[in-house]
C-alpha positions as CSV (number, residue, x, y, z in Angstrom):
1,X,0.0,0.0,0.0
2,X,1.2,3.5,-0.5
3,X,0.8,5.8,2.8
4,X,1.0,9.1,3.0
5,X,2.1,11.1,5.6
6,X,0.6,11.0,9.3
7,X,-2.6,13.8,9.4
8,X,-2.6,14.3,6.0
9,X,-5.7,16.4,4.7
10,X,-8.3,14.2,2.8
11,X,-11.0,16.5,1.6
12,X,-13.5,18.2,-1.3
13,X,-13.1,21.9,-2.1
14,X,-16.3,24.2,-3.1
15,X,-16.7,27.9,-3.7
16,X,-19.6,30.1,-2.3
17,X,-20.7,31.4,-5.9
18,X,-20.9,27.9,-7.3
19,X,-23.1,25.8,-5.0
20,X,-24.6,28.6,-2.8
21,X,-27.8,30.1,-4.8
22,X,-29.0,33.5,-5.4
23,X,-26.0,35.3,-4.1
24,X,-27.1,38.7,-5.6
25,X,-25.3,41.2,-4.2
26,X,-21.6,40.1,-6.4
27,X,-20.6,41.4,-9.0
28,X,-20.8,37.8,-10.9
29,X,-24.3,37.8,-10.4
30,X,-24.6,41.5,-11.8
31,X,-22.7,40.3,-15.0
32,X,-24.7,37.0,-15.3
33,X,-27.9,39.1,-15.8
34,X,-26.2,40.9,-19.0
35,X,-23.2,39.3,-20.7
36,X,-24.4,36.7,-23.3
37,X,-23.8,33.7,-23.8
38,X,-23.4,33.3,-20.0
39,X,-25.7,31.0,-18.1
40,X,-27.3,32.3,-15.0
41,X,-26.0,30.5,-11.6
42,X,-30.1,31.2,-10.0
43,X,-30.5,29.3,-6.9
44,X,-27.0,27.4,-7.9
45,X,-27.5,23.8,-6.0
46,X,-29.1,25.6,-2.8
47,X,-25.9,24.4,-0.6
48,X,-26.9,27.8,1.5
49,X,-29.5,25.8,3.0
50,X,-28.2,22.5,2.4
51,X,-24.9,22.9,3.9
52,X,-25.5,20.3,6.7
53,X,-26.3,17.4,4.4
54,X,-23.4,18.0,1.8
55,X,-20.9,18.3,5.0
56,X,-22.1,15.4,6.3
57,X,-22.2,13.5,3.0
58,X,-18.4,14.6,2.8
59,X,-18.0,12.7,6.5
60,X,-19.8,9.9,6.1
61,X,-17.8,9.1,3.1
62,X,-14.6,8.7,5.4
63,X,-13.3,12.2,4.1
64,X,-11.6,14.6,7.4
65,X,-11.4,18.0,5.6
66,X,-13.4,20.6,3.8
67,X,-12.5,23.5,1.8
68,X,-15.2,26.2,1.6
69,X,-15.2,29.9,0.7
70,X,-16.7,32.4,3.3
71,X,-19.0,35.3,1.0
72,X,-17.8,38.6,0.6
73,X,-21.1,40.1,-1.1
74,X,-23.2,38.3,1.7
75,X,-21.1,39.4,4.1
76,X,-20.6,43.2,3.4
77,X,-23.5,43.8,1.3
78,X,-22.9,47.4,1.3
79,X,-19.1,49.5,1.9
80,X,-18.0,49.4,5.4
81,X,-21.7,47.7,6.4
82,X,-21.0,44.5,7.5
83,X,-23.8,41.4,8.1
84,X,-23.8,39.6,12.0
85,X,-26.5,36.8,10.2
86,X,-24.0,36.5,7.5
87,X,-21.2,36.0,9.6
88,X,-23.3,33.4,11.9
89,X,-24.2,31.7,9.1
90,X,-20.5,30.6,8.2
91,X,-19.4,30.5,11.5
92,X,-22.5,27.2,12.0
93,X,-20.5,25.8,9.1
94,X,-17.1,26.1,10.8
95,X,-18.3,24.6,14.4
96,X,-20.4,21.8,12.0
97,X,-16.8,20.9,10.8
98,X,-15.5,20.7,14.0
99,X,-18.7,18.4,15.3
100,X,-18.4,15.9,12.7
101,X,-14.3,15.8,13.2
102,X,-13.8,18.0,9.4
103,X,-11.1,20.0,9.5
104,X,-12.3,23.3,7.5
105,X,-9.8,25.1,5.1
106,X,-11.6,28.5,4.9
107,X,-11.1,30.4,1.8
108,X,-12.0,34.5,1.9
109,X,-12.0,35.3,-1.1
110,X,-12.9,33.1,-4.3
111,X,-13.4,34.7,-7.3
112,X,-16.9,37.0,-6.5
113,X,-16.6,40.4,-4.7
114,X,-19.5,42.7,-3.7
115,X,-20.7,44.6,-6.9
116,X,-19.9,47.8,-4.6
117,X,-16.7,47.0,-4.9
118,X,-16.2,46.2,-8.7
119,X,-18.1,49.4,-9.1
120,X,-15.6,51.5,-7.4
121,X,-12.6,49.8,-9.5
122,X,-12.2,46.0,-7.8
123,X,-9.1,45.6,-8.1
124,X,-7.7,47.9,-10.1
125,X,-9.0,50.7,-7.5
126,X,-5.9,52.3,-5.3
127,X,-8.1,51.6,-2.2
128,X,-8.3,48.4,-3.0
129,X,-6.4,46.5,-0.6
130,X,-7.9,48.8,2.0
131,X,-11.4,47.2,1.4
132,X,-10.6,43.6,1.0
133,X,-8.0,44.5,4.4
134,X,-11.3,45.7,5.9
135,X,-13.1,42.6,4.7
136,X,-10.8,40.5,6.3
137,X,-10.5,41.9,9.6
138,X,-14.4,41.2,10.2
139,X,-13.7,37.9,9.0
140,X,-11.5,36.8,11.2
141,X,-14.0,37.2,13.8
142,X,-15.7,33.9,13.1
143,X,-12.4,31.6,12.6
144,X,-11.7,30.9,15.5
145,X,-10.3,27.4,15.7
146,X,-9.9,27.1,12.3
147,X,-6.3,26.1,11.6
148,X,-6.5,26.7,7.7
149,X,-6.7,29.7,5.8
150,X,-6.3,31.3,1.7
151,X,-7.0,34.9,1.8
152,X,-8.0,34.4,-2.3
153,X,-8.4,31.8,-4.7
154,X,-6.5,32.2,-8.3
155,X,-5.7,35.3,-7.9
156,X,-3.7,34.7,-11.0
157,X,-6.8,34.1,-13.2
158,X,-8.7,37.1,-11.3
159,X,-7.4,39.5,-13.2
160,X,-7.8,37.9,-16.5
161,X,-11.2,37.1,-15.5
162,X,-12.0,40.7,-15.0
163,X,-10.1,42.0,-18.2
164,X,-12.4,39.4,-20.3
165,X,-15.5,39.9,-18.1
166,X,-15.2,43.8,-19.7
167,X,-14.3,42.9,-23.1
168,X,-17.4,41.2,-23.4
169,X,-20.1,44.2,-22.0
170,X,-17.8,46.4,-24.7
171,X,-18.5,44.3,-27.2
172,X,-22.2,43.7,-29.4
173,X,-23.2,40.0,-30.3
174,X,-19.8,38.2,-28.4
175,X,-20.1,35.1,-26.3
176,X,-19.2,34.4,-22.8
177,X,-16.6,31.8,-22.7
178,X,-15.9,30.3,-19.2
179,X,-12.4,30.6,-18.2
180,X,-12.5,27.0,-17.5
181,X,-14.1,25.9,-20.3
182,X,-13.0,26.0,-23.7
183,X,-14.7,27.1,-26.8
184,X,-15.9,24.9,-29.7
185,X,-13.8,26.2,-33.0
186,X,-15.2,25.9,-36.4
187,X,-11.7,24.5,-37.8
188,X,-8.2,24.2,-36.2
189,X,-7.3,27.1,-37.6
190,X,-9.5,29.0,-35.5
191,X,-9.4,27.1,-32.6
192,X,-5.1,27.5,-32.7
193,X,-5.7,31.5,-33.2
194,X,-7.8,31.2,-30.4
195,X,-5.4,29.4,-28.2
196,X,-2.9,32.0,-29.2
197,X,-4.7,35.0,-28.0
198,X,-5.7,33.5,-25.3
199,X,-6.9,35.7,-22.6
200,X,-5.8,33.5,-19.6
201,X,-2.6,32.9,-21.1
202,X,-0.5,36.3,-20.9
203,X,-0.3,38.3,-17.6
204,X,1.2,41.6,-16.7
205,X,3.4,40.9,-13.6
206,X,2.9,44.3,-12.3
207,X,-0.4,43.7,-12.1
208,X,0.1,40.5,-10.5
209,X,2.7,42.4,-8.0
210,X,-0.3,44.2,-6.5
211,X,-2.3,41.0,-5.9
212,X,0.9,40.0,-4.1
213,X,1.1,43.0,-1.9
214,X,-2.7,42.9,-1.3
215,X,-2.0,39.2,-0.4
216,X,0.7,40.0,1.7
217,X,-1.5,42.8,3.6
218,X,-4.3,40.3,4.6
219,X,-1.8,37.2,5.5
220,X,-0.3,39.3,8.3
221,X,-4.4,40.4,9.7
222,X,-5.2,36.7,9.6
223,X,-1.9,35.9,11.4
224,X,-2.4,38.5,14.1
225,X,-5.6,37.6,14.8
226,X,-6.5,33.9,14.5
227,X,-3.9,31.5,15.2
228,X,-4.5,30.2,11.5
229,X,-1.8,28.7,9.2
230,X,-2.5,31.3,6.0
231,X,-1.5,31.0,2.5
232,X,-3.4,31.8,-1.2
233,X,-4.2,29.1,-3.8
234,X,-2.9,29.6,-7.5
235,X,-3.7,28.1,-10.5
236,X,-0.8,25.4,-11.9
237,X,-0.8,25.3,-15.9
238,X,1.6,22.7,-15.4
239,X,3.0,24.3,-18.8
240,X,5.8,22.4,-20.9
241,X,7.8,24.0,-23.7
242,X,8.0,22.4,-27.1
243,X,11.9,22.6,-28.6
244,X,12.0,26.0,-29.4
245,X,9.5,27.3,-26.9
246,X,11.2,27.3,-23.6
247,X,11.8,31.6,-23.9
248,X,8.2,31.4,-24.2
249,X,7.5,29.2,-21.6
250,X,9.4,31.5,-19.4
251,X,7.3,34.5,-20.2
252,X,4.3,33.5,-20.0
253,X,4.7,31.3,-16.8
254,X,6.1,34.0,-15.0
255,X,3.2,36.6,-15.3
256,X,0.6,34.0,-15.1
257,X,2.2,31.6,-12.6
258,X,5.4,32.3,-11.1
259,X,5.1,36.2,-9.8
260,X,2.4,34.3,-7.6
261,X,4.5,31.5,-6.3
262,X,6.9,34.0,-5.3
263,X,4.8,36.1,-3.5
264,X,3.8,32.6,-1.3
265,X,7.2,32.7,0.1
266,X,6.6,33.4,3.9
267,X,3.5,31.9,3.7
268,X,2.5,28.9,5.8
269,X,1.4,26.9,2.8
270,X,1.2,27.3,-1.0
271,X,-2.5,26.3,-2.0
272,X,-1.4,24.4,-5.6
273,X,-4.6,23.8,-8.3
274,X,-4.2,21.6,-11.2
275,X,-6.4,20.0,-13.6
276,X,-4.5,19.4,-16.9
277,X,-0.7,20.4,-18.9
278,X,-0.3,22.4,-22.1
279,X,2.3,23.1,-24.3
280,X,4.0,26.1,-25.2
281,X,5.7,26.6,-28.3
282,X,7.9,29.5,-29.8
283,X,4.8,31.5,-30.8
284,X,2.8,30.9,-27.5
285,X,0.2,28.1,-26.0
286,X,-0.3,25.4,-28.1
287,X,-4.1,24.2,-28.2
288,X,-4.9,20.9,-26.7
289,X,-4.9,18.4,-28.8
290,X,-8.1,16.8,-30.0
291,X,-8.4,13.2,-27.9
292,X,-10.9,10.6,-27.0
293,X,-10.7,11.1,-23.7
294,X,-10.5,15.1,-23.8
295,X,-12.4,15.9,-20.6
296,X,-15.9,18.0,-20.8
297,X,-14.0,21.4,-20.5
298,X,-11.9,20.7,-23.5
299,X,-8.6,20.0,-22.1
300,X,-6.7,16.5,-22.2
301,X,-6.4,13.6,-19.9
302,X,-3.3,14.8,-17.8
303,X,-3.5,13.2,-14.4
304,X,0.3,13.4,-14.3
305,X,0.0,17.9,-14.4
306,X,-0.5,17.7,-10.9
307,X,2.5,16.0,-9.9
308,X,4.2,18.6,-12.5
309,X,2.8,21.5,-10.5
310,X,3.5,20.6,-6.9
311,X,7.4,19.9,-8.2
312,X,7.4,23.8,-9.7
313,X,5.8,25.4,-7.1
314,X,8.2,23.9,-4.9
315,X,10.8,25.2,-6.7
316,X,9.6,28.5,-7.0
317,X,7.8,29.2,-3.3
318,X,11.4,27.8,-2.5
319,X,10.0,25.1,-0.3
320,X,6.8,26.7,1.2
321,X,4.7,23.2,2.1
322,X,2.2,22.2,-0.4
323,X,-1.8,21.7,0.3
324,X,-3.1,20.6,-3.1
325,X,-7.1,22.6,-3.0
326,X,-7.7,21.6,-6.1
327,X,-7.3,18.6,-8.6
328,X,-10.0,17.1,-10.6
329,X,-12.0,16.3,-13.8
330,X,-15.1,17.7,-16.0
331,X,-16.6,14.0,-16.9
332,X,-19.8,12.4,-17.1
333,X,-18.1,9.4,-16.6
334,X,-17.1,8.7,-13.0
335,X,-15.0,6.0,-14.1
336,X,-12.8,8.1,-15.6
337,X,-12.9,10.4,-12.6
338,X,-11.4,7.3,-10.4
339,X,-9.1,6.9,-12.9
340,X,-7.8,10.2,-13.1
341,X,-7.7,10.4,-9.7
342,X,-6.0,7.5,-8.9
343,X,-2.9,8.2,-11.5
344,X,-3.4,12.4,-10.0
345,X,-2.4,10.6,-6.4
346,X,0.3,8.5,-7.5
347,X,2.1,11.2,-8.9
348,X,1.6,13.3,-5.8
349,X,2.8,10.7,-3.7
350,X,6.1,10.6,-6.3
351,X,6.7,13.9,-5.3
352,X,6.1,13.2,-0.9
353,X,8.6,10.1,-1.7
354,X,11.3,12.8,-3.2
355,X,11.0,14.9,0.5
356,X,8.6,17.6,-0.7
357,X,6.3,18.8,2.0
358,X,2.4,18.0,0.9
359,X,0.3,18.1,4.4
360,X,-3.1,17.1,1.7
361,X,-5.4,16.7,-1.2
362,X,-8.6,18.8,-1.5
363,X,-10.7,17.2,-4.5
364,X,-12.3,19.4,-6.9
365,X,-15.0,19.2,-6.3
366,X,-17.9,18.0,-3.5
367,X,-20.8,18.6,-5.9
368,X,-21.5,19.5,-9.6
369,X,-21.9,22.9,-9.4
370,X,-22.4,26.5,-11.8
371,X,-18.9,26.1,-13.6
372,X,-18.9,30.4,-14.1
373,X,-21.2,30.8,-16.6
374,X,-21.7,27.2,-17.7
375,X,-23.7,24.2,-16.0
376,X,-22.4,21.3,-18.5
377,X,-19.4,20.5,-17.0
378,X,-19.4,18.0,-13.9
379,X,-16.7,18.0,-11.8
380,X,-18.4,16.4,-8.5
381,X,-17.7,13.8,-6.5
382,X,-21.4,14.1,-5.6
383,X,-24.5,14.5,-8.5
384,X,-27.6,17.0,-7.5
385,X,-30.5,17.3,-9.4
386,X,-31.2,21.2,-9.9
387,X,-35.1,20.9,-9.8
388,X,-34.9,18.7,-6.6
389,X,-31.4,19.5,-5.0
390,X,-31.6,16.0,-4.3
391,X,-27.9,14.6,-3.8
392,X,-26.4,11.6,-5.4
393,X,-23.1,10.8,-4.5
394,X,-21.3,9.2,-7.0
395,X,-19.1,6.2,-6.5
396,X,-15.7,8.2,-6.8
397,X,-17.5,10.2,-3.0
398,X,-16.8,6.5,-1.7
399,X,-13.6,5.2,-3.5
400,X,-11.7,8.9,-2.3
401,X,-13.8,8.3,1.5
402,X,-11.6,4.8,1.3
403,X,-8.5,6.2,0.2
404,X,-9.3,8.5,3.5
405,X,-9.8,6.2,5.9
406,X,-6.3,4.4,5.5
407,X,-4.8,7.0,4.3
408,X,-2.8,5.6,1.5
409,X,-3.7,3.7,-2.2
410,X,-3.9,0.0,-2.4
């Protein structure tokens, strides 16, 4: 059997905006209502009432940790005006965790922010960092106990998020692409221009800089006031260069990637997310090429790009322990999802083997959810019907519980 190491983190990650419902004061709901091509998230799958049954689901299973993100746009609907219900609310999450033995891993920030605050600039605004600090602050008066803690999710996608998120209410007739999902293409030659240009693909470091700093700013709140181990999570391309492409490589990775790893040394832990690799050749990304088993957001079959991106962050962070909070699959097949899984968690425990510092594995993700813009895509270890909100867990739920319970593969 391969074990991992002693309290290792076995758990399912979610984000507020995706399984929560009608969370209509953020600025993702605002944009839902008038960018086309985007579906609306509506009552999502109604896990703001149901958050007892999909915990529990999660514990029955055999599984000792959940990661779940605390609302922003719920919780200070309006500048400076923050909500005591909203703040109860996740705080009866947090003590359900501990009551069922779940460890929570709270994330503060994941992707949505009040539609106050994307009013007034998001993050662009030179007060930024003064709201989210603000933000944080009366966060941090619900987590106590909590020992795990990413001020934002992806911050390295927000901004490209954002720049897109524009483009398309400046624009007559275009259609919203999810960042995680890519678009069908008429012929390749579209589909490689497409891959070229990219918006996820090129980042401006300074821009990524002030994420850092903002980052940096809310780290030091959560460790002065909770007694919280505090990092961020970033999205891993695990990103190879083709012969010719490694000056490439190096440019893009470093606004998109690396800026971000470096601003997680000091941090407790580095929050590491990876679903799939892609090439890079002189000219830029190279599109994924067209396979069988291609997953249902377009990209290939790479359980191995985990492994890839707990090495390089390593690297990079310069040794900053690893808590993978996310890895996963878009597939209607949960067969393949095992699969995946399976060959995702033999690579990571390559990496453990070679003396890198991984304290767990957060799957994404607990349920299918509103994939930011898009419903199509599953990526849950448990099904839900979105007329009934009934919940079906899948068999991976209980193969991953398993894996839990003796903490190593067979």
């Amino acid at each position: 059997m391969t074990t991992f190491p002693e309290g290792f983190l076995w758990g399912a990650s979610t984000a507020p905006h995706q399984i929560e419902g009608n969370n209509v004061n953020s600025d993702w709901w605002a944009q839902e209502q008038v960018t086309p091509g985007m579906e609306l998230s509506g009552d999502a799958v109604d896990s703001y009432h149901r958050w007892r049954e999909d915990i529990t689901l999660l514990a029955e299973a055999g599984l000792n940790s959940y990661r779940f993100g605390i609302e922003w746009a719920r919780i200070e609907p309006l500048p400076g005006r923050f909500s005591k219900a909203e703040l109860a609310h996740y705080r009866r999450q947090i003590e359900f965790c501990f009551e069922l033995g779940i460890t929570p891993v709270i994330t503060l920030q994941h992707f949505t922010t009040p539609q106050w605050f994307a009013k007034d600039g998001s993050w662009s605004a030179p007060d930024a960092s003064d709201k989210f600090i603000r933000f944080v602050t009366e966060a941090t008066t619900i987590l106590d106990g909590v020992a795990w803690v990413a001020t934002m999710n992806e911050p390295n996608m927000q901004a490209a998020i954002m720049t897109a998120m524009a483009r398309m209410a400046a624009q007559s007739g275009g259609q919203w692409q999810s960042p995680t999902v890519e678009a069908e293409y008429t012929s390749d030659e579209e589909r490689e221009q497409a891959a070229r240009n990219n918006f996820l693909a090129y980042a401006d470091p300074q821009i990524g800089r002030k994420f850092v700093d903002i980052h940096h700013a809310a780290r030091e709140i959560v460790r002065a006031r909770t007694g919280a181990k505090v990092g961020w999570t970033i999205a891993a391309g695990a990103l190879t260069a083709q012969p010719g492409g490694e000056a490439k490589l190096e440019e893009i990775r470093y606004g998109k990637e690396d800026i971000f790893w470096e601003g997680s040394r000091g941090d407790d832990f580095a929050g590491v997310q990876a679903y799939s690799s892609q090439e890079v050749d002189a000219n830029g990304l190279v599109p994924h090429p067209k396979l069988p088993d291609n997953t249902l957001v377009g990209t290939t079959f790479r359980p191995d790009s985990l492994e890839m991106a707990v090495r390089h962050a390593t690297e990079v962070t310069q040794g900053v322990p690893i808590l993978v909070t996310e890895n996963g699959i878009a597939t209607g097949d949960d067969t393949e999802r095992v699969r995946y899984t399976d060959a995702a968690l033999r690579g990571l425990h390559n990496a453990i083997a070679d003396g890198i510092d991984v304290r767990g594995y957060l799957h994404w993700t607990l349920l299918d959810n509103f994939e930011w813009g898009h419903w199509e895509p599953t990526f849950g270890l448990i099904a839900v019907d979105r007329e009934t909100f009934v919940r079906t867990p899948k068999p991976s739920l209980g193969w991953l519980g398993e894996i839990a319970k003796r903490n190593g593969l067979a």
